[in-house]
C-alpha positions as CSV (number, residue, x, y, z in Angstrom):
1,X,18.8,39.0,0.4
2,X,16.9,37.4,3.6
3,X,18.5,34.7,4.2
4,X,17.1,31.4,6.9
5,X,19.7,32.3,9.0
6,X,18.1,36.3,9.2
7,X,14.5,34.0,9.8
8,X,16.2,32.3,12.6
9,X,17.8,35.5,14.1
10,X,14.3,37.7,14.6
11,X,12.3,34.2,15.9
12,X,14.9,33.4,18.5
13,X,15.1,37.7,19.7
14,X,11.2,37.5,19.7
15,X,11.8,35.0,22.2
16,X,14.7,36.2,24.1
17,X,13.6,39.5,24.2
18,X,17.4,40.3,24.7
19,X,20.3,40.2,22.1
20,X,22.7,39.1,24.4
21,X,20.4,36.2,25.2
22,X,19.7,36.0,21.8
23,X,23.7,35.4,20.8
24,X,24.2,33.0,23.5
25,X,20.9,31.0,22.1
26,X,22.6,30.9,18.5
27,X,26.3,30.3,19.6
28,X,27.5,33.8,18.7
29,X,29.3,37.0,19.9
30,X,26.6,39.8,20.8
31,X,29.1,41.9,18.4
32,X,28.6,39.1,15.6
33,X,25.1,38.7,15.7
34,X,25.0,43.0,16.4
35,X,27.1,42.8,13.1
36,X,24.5,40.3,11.5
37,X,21.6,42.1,12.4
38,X,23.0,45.9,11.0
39,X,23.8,43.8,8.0
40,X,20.4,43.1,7.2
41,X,19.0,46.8,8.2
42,X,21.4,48.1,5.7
43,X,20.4,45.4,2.7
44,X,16.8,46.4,3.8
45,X,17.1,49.9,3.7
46,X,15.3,49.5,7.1
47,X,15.5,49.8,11.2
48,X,13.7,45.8,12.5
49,X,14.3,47.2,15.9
50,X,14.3,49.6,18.4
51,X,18.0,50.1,20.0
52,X,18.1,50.7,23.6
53,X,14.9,49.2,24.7
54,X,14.1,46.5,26.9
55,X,12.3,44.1,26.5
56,X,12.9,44.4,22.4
57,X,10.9,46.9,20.6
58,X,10.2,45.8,16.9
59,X,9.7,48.4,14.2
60,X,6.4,47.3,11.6
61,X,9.1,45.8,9.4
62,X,10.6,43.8,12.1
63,X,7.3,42.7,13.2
64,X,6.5,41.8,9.3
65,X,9.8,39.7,9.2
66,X,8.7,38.1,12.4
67,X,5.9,36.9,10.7
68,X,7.8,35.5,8.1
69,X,9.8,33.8,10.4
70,X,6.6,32.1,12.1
71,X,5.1,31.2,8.9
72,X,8.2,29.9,7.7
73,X,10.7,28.0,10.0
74,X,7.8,25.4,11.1
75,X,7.3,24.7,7.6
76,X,10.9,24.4,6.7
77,X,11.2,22.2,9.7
78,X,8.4,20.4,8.8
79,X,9.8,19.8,5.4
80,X,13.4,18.1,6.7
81,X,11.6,16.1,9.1
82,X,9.6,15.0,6.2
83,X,12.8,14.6,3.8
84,X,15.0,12.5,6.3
85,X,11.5,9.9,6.7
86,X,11.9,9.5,3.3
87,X,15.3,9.0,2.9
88,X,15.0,6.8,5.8
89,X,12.6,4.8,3.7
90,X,9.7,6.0,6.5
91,X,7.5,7.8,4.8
92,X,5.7,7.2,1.5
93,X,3.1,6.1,-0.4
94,X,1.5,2.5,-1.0
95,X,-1.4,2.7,-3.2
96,X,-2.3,-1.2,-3.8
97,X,-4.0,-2.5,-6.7
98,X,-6.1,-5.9,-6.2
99,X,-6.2,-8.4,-9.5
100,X,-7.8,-11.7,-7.5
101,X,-11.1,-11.8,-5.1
102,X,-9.7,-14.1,-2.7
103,X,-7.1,-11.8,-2.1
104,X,-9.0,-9.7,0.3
105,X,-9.7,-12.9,2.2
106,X,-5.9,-12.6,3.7
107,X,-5.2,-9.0,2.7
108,X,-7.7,-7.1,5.2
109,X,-6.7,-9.0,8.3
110,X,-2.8,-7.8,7.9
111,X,-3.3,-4.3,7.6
112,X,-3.5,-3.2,10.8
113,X,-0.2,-4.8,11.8
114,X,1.6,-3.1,8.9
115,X,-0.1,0.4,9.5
116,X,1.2,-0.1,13.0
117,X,4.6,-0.7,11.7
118,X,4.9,2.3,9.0
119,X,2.6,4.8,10.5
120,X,3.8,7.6,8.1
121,X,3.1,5.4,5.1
122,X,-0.1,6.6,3.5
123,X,-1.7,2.9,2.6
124,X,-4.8,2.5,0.5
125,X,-6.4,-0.4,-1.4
126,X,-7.8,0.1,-4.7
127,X,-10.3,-2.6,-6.6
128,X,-8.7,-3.1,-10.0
129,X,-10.4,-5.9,-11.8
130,X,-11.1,-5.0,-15.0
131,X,-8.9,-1.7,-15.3
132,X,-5.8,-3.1,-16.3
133,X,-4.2,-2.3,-12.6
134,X,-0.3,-3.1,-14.1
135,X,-1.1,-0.2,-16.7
136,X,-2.3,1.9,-13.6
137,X,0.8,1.1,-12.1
138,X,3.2,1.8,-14.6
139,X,1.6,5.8,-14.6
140,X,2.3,5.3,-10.9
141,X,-1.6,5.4,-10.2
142,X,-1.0,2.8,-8.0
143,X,2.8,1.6,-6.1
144,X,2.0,-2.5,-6.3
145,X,0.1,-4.7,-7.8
146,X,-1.1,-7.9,-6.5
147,X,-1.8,-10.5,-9.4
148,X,-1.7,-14.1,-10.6
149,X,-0.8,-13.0,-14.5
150,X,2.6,-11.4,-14.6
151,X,3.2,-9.2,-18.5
152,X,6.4,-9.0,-19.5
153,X,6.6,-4.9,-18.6
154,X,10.9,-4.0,-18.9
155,X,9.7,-1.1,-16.0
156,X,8.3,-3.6,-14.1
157,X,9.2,-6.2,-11.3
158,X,7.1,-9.3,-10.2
159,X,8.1,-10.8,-6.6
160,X,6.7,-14.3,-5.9
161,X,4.5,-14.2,-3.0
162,X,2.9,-17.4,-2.5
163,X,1.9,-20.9,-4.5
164,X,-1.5,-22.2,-3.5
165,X,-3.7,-25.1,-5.0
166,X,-7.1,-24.6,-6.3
167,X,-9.2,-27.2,-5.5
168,X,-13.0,-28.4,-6.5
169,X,-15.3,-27.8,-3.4
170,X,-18.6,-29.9,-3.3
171,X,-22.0,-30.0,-1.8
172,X,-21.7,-32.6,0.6
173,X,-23.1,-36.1,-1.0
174,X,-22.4,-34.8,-4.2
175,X,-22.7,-37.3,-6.8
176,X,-18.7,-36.6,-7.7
177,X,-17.6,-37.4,-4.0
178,X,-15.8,-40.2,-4.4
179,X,-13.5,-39.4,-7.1
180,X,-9.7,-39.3,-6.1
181,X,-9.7,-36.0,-8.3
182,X,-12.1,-34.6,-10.9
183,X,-11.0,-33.9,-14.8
184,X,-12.3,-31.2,-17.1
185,X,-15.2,-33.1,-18.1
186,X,-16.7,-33.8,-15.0
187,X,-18.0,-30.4,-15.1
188,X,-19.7,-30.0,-18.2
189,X,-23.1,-31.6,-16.5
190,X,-22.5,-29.0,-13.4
191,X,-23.6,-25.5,-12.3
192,X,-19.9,-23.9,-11.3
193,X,-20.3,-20.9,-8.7
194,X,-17.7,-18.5,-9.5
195,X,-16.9,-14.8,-9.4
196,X,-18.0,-12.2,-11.7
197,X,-14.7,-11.3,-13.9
198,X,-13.5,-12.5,-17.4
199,X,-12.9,-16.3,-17.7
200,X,-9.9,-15.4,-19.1
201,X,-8.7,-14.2,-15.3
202,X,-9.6,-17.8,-13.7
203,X,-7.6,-20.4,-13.3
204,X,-10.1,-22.6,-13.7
205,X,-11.1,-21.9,-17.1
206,X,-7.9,-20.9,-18.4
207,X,-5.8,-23.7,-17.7
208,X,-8.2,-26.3,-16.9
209,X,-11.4,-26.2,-19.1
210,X,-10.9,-23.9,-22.1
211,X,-7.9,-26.5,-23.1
212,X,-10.5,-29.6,-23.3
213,X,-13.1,-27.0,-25.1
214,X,-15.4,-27.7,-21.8
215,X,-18.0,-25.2,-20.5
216,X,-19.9,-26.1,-17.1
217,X,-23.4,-27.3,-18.1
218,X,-24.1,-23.5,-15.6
219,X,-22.7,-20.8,-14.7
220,X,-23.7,-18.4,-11.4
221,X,-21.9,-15.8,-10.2
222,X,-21.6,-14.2,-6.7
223,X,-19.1,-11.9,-5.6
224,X,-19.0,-12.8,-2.2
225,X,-16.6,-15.5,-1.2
226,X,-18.8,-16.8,1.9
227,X,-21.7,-16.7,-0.2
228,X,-20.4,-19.0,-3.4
229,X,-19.4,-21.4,-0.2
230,X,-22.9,-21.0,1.2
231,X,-24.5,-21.9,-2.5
232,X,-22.3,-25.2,-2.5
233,X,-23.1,-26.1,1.0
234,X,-26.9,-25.8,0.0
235,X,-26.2,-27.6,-3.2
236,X,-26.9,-25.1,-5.5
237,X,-23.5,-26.4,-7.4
238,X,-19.3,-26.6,-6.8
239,X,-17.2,-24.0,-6.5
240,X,-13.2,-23.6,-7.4
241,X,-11.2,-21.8,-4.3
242,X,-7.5,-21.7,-3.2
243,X,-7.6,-24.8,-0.6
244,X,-6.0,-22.1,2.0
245,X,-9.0,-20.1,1.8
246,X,-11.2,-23.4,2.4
247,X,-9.1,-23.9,5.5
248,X,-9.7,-20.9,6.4
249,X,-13.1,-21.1,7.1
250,X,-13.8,-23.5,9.7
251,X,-17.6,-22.8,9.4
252,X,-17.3,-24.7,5.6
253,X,-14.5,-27.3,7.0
254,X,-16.6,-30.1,6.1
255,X,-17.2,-30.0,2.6
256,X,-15.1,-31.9,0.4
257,X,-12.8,-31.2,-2.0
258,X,-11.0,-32.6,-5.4
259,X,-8.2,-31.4,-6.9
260,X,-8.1,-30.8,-10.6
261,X,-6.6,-33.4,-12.2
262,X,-4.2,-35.7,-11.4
263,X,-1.1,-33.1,-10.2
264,X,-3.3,-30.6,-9.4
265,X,-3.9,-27.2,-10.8
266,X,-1.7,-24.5,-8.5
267,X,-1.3,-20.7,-9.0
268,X,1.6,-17.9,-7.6
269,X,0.4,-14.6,-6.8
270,X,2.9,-12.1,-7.3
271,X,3.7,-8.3,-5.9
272,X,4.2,-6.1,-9.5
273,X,6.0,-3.0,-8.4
274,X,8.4,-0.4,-10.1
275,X,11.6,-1.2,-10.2
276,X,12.2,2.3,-9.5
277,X,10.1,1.8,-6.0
278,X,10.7,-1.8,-5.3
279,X,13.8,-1.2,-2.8
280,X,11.7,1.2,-1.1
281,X,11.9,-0.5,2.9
282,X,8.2,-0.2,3.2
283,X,7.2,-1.7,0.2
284,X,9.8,-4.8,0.7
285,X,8.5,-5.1,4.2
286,X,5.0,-5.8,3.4
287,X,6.3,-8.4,0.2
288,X,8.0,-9.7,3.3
289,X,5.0,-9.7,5.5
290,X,2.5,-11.5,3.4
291,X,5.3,-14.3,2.2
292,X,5.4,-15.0,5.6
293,X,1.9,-14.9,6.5
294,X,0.7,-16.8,3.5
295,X,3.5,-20.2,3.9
296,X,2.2,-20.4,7.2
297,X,-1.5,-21.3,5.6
């Protein structure tokens, strides 16, 4: 029965004050919006206005569909505003899910560039290790997942980010310093400084010691990157880090470090997303962003 267009009609004679000012405002007759206007008094059963007064008089129901109006219009405004963001790729949300430590090493610094770009993206970060952030991701918990171990998930698709080396870093004068690279069993007679997650999540263990059945001689944890580097540098024991994050820190430049094995031991993050979401521009723009950041390390 009230229609937008009625909405429209009483908000712009509130602020005309004046039907004939009123038509000219909305691009009509002052006999078609007179027409419009007795149209809706009769559907009503009621008078909105008082004829033959100046400036407008409005009757309680015209005042109460004046209100409407207020309350209303902004919000349907609001809501196309809203609508053509999103369609514009604009406006979302990107929920991020974290499945490596030394991804906040690089993640953190970008941020504020990308929030810069896509203001009307609501972005958040979310620590995942340990609750299964792809699973979070597929109830649409989270919008992209950052991770080293891509699962075959038909929903799902994984973007290659970046390949980095992990490399051996050692006390300076370590006893180990002079070989061209180091081999699983070098570290069964060492204390390894590593983060506090399932071996089964490092590189280190998964693909270079559990296959030789080798266990460092000691294992301590830290969760802090610049501490495990501070442990080494005191000689508390060797650490395994991407080599862009040791290059990163000019502070621990000097310590050495091996690669594992002969070819090395390398590692590809990816971005897991939905492949309902992945076109999304903002989501495609940060995959872009930190592809380009990270070959620059």
């Amino acid at each position: 029965m009230i229609e937008i267009k009625h909405l429209h009609t009483i908000s712009i004679l509130a602020e005309t004050h004046s039907v004939n000012a009123a038509a000219d405002r909305l691009f009509m007759t002052q006999s078609a919006l007179s027409h419009q206007i007795k149209q809706l008094e009769y559907a009503l059963d009621l008078k909105l206005f008082e004829r033959k007064t100046n400036p407008i008089q409005f009757t309680s129901a015209g005042k109460t569909l004046l209100k409407t109006a207020q309350e209303v219009l902004p919000k349907l405004q609001q809501t196309q505003q809203t609508l053509l963001a999103l369609s514009q790729g604009e406006l979302g949300r990107l929920f991020i899910g974290v499945d490596c430590h030394t991804c906040f090493e690089w993640l953190l610094p970008m941020l504020r560039n990308y929030q810069a770009k896509w203001p009307n993206v609501d972005l958040d970060i979310l620590n995942s290790f340990g609750e299964q952030p792809l699973k979070k991701l597929l109830t649409q918990r989270l919008d992209l997942v950052i991770t080293s171990d891509p699962e075959a998930y038909e929903e799902l698709q994984f973007t290659p980010l970046f390949s980095y080396e992990l490399v051996a870093v050692l006390p300076m004068n370590h006893e180990l310093i002079d070989s061209q690279w180091l081999e699983p069993e070098n570290f069964s007679a060492q204390t390894l400084i590593t983060y506090p997650v399932s071996q089964q999540k490092l590189d280190v263990f998964k693909r270079f010691l559990h296959p030789h059945q080798i266990q460092p001689q000691t294992i301590r944890y830290s969760e802090l990157t610049l501490m495990m580097l501070q442990l080494v540098e005191s000689g508390r024991g060797l650490s395994v880090l991407p080599k862009w994050l040791i290059q990163s820190q000019p502070e621990f430049s000097h310590l050495p470090t091996k690669s594992l094995g002969k070819d090395g031991i390398w590692s590809t993050l990816h971005a897991a997303t939905l492949k309902t979401q992945q076109h999304q521009p903002y989501i495609q723009d940060f995959i872009e962003q930190v592809a380009n950041k990270m070959s620059q390390q």
